[in-house]
C-alpha positions as CSV (number, residue, x, y, z in Angstrom):
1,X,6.0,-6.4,-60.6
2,X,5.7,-7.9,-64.2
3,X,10.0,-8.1,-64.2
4,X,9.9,-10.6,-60.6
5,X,6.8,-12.2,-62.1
6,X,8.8,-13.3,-65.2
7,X,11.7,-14.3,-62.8
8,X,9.7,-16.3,-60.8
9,X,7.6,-18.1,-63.9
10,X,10.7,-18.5,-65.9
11,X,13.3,-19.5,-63.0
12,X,16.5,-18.0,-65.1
13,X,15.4,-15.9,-67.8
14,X,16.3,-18.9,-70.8
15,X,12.8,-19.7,-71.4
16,X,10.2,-18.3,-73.8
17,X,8.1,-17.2,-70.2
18,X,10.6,-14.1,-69.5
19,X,14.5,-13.0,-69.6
20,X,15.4,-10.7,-67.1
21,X,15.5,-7.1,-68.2
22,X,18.5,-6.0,-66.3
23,X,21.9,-6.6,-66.8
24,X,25.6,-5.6,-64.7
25,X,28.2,-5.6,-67.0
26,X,31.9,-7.0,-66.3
27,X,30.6,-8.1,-62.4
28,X,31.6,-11.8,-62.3
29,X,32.5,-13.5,-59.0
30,X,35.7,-15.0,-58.6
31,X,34.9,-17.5,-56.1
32,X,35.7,-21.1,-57.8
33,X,33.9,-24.3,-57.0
34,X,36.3,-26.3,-55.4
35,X,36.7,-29.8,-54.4
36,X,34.9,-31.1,-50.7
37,X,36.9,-31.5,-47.7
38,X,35.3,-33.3,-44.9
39,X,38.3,-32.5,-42.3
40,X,38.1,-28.8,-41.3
41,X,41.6,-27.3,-40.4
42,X,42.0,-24.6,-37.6
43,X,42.3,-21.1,-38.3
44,X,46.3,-20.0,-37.8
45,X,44.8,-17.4,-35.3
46,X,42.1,-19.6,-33.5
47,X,42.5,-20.6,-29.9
48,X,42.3,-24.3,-28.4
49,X,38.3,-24.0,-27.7
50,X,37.7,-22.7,-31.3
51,X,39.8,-25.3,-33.0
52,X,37.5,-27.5,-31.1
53,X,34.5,-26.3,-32.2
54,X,35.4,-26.4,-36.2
55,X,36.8,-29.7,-36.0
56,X,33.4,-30.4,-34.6
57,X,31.2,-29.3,-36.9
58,X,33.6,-30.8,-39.5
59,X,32.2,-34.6,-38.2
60,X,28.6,-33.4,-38.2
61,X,28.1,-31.1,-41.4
62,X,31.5,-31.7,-43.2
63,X,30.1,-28.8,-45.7
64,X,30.7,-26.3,-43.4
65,X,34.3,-26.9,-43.7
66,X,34.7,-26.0,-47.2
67,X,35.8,-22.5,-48.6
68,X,32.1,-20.7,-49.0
69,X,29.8,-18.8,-47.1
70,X,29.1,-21.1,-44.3
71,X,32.5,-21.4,-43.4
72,X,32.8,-17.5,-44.0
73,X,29.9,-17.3,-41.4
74,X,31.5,-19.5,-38.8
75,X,34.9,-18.1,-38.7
76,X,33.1,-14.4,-38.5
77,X,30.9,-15.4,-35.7
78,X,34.5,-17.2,-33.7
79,X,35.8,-13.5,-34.4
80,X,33.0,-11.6,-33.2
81,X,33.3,-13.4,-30.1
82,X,36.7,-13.3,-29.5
83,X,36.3,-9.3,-29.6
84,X,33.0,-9.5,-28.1
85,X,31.3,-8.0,-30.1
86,X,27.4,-9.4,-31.5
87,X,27.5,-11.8,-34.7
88,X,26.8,-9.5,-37.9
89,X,23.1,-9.7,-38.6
90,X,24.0,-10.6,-42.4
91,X,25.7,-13.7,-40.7
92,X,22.9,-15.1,-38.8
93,X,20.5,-14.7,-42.0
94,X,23.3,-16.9,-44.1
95,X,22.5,-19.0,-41.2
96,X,18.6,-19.0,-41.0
97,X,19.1,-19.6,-44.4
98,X,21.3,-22.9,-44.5
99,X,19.5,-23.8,-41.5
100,X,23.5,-23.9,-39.6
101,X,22.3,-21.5,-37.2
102,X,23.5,-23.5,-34.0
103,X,27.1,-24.0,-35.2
104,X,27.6,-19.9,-35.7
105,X,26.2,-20.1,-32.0
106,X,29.2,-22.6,-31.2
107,X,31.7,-20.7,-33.2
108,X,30.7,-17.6,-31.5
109,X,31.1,-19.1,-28.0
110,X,33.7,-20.9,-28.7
111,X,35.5,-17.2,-29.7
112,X,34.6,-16.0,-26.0
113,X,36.2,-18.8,-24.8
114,X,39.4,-17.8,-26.2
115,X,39.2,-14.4,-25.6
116,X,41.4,-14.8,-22.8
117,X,44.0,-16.3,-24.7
118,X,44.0,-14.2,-27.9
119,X,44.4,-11.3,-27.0
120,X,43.6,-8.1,-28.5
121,X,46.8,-6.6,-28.8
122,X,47.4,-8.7,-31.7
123,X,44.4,-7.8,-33.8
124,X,45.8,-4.4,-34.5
125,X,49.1,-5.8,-36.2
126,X,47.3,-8.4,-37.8
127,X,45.2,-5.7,-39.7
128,X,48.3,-3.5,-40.0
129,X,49.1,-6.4,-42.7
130,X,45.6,-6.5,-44.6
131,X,46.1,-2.5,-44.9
132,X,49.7,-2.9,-46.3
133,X,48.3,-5.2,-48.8
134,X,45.0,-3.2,-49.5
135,X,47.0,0.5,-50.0
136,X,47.9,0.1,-53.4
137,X,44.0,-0.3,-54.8
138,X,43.2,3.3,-53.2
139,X,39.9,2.3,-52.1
140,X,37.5,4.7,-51.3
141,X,35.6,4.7,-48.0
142,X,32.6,3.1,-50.2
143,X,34.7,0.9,-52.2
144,X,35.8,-0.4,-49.4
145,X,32.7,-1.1,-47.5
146,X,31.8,-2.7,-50.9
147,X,34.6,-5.3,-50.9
148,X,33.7,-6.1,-47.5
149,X,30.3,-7.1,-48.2
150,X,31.3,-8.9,-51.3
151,X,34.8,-10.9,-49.2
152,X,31.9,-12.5,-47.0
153,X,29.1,-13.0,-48.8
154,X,30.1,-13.8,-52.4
155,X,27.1,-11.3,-53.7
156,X,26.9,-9.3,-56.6
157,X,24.8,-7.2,-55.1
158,X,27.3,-6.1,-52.7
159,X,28.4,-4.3,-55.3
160,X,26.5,-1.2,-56.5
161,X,25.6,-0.2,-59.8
162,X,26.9,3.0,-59.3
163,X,30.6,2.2,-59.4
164,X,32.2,2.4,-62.5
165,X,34.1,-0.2,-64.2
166,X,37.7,0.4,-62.9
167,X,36.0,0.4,-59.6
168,X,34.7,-2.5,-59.8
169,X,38.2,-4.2,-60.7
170,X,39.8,-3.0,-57.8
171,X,36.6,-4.1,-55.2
172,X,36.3,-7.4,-56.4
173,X,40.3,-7.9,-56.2
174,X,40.5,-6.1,-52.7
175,X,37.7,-8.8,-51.8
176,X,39.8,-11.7,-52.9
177,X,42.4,-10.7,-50.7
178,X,39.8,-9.9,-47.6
179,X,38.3,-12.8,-48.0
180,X,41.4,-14.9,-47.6
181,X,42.6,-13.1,-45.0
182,X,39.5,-13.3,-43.1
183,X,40.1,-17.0,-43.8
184,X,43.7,-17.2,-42.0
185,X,42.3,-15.4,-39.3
186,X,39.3,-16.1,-38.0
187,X,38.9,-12.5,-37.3
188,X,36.9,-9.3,-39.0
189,X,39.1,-7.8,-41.6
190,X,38.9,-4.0,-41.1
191,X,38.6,-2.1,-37.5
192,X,37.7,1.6,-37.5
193,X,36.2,4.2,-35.9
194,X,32.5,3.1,-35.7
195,X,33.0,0.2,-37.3
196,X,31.6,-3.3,-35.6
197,X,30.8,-5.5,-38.8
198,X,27.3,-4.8,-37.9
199,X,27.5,-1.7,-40.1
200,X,28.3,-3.6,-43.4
201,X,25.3,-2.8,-46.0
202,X,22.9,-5.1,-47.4
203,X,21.1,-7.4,-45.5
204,X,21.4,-11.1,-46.5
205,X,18.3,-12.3,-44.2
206,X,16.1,-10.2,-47.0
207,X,16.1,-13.4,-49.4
208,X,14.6,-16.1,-46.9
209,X,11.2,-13.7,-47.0
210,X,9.4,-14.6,-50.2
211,X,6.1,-13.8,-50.7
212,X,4.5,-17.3,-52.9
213,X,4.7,-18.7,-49.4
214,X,3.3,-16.4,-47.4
215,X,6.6,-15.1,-45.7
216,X,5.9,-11.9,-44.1
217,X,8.5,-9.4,-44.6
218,X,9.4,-6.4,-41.3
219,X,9.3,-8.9,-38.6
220,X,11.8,-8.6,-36.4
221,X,13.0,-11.7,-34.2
222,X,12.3,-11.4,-30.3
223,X,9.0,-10.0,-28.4
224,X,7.2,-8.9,-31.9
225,X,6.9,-12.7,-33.5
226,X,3.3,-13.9,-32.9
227,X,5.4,-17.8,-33.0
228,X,8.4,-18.6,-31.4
229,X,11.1,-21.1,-31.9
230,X,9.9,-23.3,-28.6
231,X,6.6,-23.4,-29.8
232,X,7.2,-24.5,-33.5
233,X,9.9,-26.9,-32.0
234,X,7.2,-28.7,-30.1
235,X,4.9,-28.8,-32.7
236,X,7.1,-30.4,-35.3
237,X,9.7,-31.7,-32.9
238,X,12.4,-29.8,-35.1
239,X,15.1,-26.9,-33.7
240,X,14.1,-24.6,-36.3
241,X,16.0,-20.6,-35.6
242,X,13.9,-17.6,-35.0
243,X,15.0,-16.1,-37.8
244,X,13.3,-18.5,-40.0
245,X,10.3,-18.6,-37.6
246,X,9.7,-14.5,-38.0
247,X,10.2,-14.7,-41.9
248,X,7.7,-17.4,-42.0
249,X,4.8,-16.1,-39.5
250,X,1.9,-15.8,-42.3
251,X,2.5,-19.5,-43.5
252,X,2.4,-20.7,-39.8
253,X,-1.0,-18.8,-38.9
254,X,-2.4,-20.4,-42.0
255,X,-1.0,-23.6,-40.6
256,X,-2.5,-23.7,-37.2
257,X,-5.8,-21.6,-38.6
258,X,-6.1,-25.0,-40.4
259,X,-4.9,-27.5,-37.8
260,X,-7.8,-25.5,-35.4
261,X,-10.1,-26.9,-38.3
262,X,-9.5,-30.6,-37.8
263,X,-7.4,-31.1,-40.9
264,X,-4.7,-33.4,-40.8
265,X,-0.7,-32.6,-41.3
266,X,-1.0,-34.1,-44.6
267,X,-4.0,-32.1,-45.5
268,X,-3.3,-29.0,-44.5
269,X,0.1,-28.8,-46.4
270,X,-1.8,-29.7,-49.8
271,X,-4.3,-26.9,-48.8
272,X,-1.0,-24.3,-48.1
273,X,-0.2,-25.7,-51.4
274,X,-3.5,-24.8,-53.1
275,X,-2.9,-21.6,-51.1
276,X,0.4,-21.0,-53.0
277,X,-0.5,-22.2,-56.4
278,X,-3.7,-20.4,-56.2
279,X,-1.9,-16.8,-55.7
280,X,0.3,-17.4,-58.8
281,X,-3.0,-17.9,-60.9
282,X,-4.2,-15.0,-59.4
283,X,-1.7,-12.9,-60.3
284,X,-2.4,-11.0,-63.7
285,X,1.7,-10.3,-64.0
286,X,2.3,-13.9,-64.5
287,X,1.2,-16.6,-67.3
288,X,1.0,-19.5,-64.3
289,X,-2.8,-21.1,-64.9
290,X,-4.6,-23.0,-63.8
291,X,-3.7,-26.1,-65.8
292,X,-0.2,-25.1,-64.5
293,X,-1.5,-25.8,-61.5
294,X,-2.8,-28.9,-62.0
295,X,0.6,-30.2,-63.8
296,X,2.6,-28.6,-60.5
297,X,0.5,-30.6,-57.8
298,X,0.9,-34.1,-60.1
299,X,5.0,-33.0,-60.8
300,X,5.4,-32.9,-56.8
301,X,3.7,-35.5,-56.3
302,X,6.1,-38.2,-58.5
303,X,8.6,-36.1,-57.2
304,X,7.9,-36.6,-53.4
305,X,7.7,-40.7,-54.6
306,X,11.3,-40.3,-56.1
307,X,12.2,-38.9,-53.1
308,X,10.8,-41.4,-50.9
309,X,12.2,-44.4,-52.9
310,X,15.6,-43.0,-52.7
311,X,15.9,-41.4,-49.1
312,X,13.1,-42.6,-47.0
313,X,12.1,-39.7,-46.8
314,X,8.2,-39.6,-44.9
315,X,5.1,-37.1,-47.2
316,X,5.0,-34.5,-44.3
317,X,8.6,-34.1,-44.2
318,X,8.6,-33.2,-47.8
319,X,6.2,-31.1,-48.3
320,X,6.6,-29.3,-44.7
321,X,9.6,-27.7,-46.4
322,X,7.7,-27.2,-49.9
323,X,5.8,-25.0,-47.9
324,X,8.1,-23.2,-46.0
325,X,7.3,-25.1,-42.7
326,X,10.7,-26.3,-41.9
327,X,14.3,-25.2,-42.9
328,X,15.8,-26.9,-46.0
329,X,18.9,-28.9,-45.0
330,X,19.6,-31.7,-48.0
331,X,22.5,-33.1,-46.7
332,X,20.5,-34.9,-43.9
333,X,17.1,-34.6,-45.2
334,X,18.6,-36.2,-48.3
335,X,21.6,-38.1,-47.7
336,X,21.7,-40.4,-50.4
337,X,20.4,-37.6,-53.2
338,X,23.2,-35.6,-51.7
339,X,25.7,-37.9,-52.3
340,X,24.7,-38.2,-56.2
341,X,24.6,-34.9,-56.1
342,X,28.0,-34.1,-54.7
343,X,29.2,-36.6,-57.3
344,X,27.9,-35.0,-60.0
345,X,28.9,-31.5,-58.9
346,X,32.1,-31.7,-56.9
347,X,35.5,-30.8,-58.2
348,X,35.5,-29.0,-61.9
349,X,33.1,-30.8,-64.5
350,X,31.2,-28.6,-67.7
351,X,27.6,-27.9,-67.1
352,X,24.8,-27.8,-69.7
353,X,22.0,-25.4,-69.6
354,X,18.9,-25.3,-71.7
355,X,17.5,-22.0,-73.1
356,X,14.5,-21.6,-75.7
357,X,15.5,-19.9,-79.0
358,X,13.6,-16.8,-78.3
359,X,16.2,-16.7,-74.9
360,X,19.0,-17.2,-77.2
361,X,18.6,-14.9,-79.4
362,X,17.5,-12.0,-76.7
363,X,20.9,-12.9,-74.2
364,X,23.0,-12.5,-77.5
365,X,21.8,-9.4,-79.0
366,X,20.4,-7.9,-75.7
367,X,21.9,-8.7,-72.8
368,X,25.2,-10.3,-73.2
369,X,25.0,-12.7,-70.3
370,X,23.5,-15.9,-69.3
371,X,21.3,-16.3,-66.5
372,X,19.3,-13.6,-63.7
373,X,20.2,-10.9,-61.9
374,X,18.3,-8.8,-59.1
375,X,19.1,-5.9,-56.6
376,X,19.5,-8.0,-53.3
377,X,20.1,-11.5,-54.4
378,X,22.7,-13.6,-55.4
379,X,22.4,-14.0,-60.1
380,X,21.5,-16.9,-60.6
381,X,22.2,-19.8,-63.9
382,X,20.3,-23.0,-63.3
383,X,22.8,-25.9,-64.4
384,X,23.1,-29.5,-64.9
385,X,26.2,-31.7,-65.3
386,X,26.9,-31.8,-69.4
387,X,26.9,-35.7,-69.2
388,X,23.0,-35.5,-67.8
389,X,22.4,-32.9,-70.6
390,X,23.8,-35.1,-73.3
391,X,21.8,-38.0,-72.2
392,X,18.5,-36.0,-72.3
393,X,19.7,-34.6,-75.7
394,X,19.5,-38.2,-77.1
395,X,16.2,-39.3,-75.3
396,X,13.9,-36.5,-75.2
397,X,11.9,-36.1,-78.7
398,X,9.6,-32.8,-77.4
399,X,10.0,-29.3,-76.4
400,X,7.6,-30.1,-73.9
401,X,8.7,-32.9,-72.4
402,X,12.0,-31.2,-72.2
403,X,10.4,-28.8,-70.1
404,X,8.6,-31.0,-67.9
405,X,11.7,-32.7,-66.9
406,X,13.5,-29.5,-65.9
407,X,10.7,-28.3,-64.2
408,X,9.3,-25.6,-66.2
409,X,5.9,-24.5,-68.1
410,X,5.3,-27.2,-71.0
411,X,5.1,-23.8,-73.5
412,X,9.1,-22.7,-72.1
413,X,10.5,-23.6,-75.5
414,X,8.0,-23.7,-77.7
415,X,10.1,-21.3,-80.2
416,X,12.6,-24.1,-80.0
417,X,15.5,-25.7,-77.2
418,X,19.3,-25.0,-77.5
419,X,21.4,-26.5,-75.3
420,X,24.7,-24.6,-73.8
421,X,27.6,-26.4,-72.6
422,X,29.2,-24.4,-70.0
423,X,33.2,-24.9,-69.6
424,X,34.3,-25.6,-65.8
425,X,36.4,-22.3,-65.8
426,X,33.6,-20.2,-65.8
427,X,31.9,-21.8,-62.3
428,X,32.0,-19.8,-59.7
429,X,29.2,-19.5,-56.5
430,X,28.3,-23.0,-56.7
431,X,25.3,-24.2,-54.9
432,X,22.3,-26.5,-54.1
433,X,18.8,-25.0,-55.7
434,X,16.4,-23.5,-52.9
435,X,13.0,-22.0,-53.4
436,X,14.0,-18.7,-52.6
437,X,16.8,-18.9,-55.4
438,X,16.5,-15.9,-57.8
439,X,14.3,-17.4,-60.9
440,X,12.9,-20.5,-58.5
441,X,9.5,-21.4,-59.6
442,X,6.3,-23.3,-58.7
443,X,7.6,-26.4,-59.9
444,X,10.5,-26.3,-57.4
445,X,10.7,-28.9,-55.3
446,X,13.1,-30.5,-52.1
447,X,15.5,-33.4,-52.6
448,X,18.1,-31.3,-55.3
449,X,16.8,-32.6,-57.6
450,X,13.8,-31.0,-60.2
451,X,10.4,-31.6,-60.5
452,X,10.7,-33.8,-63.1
453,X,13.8,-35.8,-61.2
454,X,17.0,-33.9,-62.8
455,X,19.7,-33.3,-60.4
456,X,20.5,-29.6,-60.6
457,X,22.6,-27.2,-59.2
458,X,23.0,-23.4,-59.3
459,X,26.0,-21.5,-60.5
460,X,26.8,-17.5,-61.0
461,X,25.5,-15.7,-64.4
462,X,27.6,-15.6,-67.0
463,X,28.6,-12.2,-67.8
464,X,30.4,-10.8,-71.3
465,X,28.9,-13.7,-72.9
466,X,30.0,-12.7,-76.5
467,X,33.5,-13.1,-75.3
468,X,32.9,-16.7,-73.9
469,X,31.0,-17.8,-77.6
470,X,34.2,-16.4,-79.4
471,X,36.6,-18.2,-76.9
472,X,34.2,-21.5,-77.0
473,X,33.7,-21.5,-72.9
474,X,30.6,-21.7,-73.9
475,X,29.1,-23.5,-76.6
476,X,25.5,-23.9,-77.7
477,X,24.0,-26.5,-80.1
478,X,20.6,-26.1,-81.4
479,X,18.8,-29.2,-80.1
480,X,14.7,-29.3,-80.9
481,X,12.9,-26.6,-84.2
């Protein structure tokens, strides 16, 4: 559709490719960026064998112990096995997705193994409290499914359209207070009749299944997929989930369709390359050409060497997850980028953002928010850290070049750059780029940082932007005519 095509070409909507056409008013997310903890502290109602298993995965991915939806994820999957129940299917895409897959596994075991000892009888009175707390918003039985959704995933799109303002409030404000009891607890927040956290609406796993890589969307893990996790395991010697295997099965045929040719592994990730740049020049919704192209395959190129220089990292490696091949895990792929990055974008620092005039003037007049927004997927604002931004302020002297650096179309701000400085209040949902973020591009590459070597990070849009201009939360400053 000409609407995803401009997401996809124009990444957030700021450039002069495309702005996003749709816009939720008064939905902002209330989850803060907060500071790292590498210690993870048991849950007040996790048993001995759970405790365990946290303080575990604290040593090995010391992300996972932060306040997010990872963490989210494990404590759900500790509670569905301490009831016994099967791990939300929303849970093991977050999962899939952050490529954490065996620690929800060890969370959930680790919740059978205290079964014994927490026992069920004090679930019931433990909810009796959430209720108490919940009775005064009056939710309805949608409202509350709603807040669910959005207490463990963080998504907008949890929320539906079709709620009105007021009810919106009172969702987002249940969920604040679901989602930190969920945290205390280490258990699911409501029990019902019928209800298993199985039931919750909107499937997370939908966003690992884009199509400029082939993904094929419908497959469901098990006897169906053509591929299965042994078999990619010992053909890249990775542990990579089902779930990413089955929303990946078109790129892997292509793969071994190639392999069965004699090409290399090096060549036959530039030809799944071709293969994905190739489609986006096919596609009459879009503006991507072939000198696009061209610019993308030399842009990844420098980037894979920055990479390389900085984290060792070997070409196959690289551009095995460029192509979908292999999960995307920074943090070990790219330990020392990760580092920079965390420094960067840990604890509360203003962003910068650069929009094109034409964007400015449309998010103003139009829209009243900053950044993209799609049924199904987290909104997206592409950021930088304001010191980065006011260091390419003094050094760039071209639109283009600006562009190049973030990783965009040389013509994104042809009608002129602005830059926006973005006050650390307003963060909320903050996270590493990935190429199946809302607005991602063909430029994006692995490594967190653009294609044109920019550290970058992703943060919530920024809704009832007039307010924030008159307030000076957000700032912009015209940069290049």
């Amino acid at each position: 559709a000409p609407e995803a095509a401009a997401q996809r070409n124009s990444r957030q909507g700021l450039a002069d490719e495309g702005v996003s056409t749709e816009s939720r008013m008064g939905i902002n997310s209330l989850k803060s960026a907060g500071e790292t903890n590498s210690t993870a502290k048991a849950e007040p109602a996790m048993g001995e064998a759970g405790a365990k298993a946290l303080s575990d995965i604290a040593k090995t991915n010391p992300g996972l112990a932060e306040e997010g939806v990872g963490h989210t994820d494990l404590v759900d999957a500790y509670g569905a096995g301490v009831k016994g129940e099967d791990i939300a299917r929303g849970t093991r895409g977050n999962a899939s997705a952050g490529n954490y897959t065996e620690h929800v596994e060890a969370m959930y075991k680790a919740g059978q193994a205290d079964a014994a000892t927490i026992t069920k009888e004090t679930l019931p009175e433990l909810n009796t409290d959430l209720e108490t707390e919940l009775a005064s918003y009056e939710l309805s039985p949608a409202e509350r499914t709603a807040a669910e959704e959005y207490a463990r995933t963080g998504k907008d799109s949890a929320i539906s359209n079709e709620f009105d303002r007021d009810s919106v409030n009172r969702i987002m404000d249940a969920a604040e207070i679901i989602k930190e009891y969920n945290g205390k607890n280490g258990i699911d927040s409501r029990q019902g009749e019928g209800y298993n956290g199985n039931e919750v609406t909107g499937d997370t796993s939908a966003s690992i299944k884009p199509e400029d890589i082939g993904a094929k969307p419908g497959i469901e893990s098990g006897n169906d997929a053509k591929y299965s996790a042994e078999s990619i395991l010992q053909e890249f010697g990775r542990d990579i989930s089902q779930e990413h295997v089955d929303a990946h099965q078109d790129v892997y045929q292509r793969y071994f369709d190639l392999k069965d040719q004699g090409l290399s592994r090096s060549e036959i990730n530039d030809q799944l390359l071709d293969d994905m740049l190739q489609k986006s020049v096919n596609d009459p919704n879009t503006r991507f050409n072939q000198e696009d192209a061209v610019n993308v395959k030399e842009s990844i190129a420098k980037a894979y060497q920055r990479a390389a220089d900085l984290d060792a990292i070997d070409r196959d490696t690289f551009y095995d997850i460029k192509n979908g091949l292999i999960p995307y895990d920074p943090q070990t792929q790219f330990p020392n980028a990760y580092k920079i990055y965390q420094s960067k974008f840990t604890g509360k620092t203003d962003l910068g953002v650069f929009i094109s005039e034409k964007a400015k003037n449309n998010i103003e007049d139009l829209y009243n928010a900053l950044g993209r927004e799609q049924e199904g997927k987290n909104t997206a604002l592409f950021v930088i850290s304001y010191d980065d931004a006011l260091k390419i302020c003094r050094n760039v002297k071209t639109n283009s070049g600006l562009a190049k650096l973030l990783g965009l179309s040389k013509n994104a701000f042809k009608s002129g750059s602005w830059l926006g400085k973005i006050d650390a209040s307003l963060i909320a949902n903050m996270r590493f780029s990935t190429m199946y973020e809302l607005g991602a591009n063909e430029w994006w590459t692995p490594g967190l940082r653009t294609s044109g070597g920019q550290f970058e990070a992703v943060i919530s849009r920024l809704e009832n932007l007039e307010e924030l201009i008159n307030n000076e939360t957000v700032i912009f400053d015209k940069l290049l005519d």
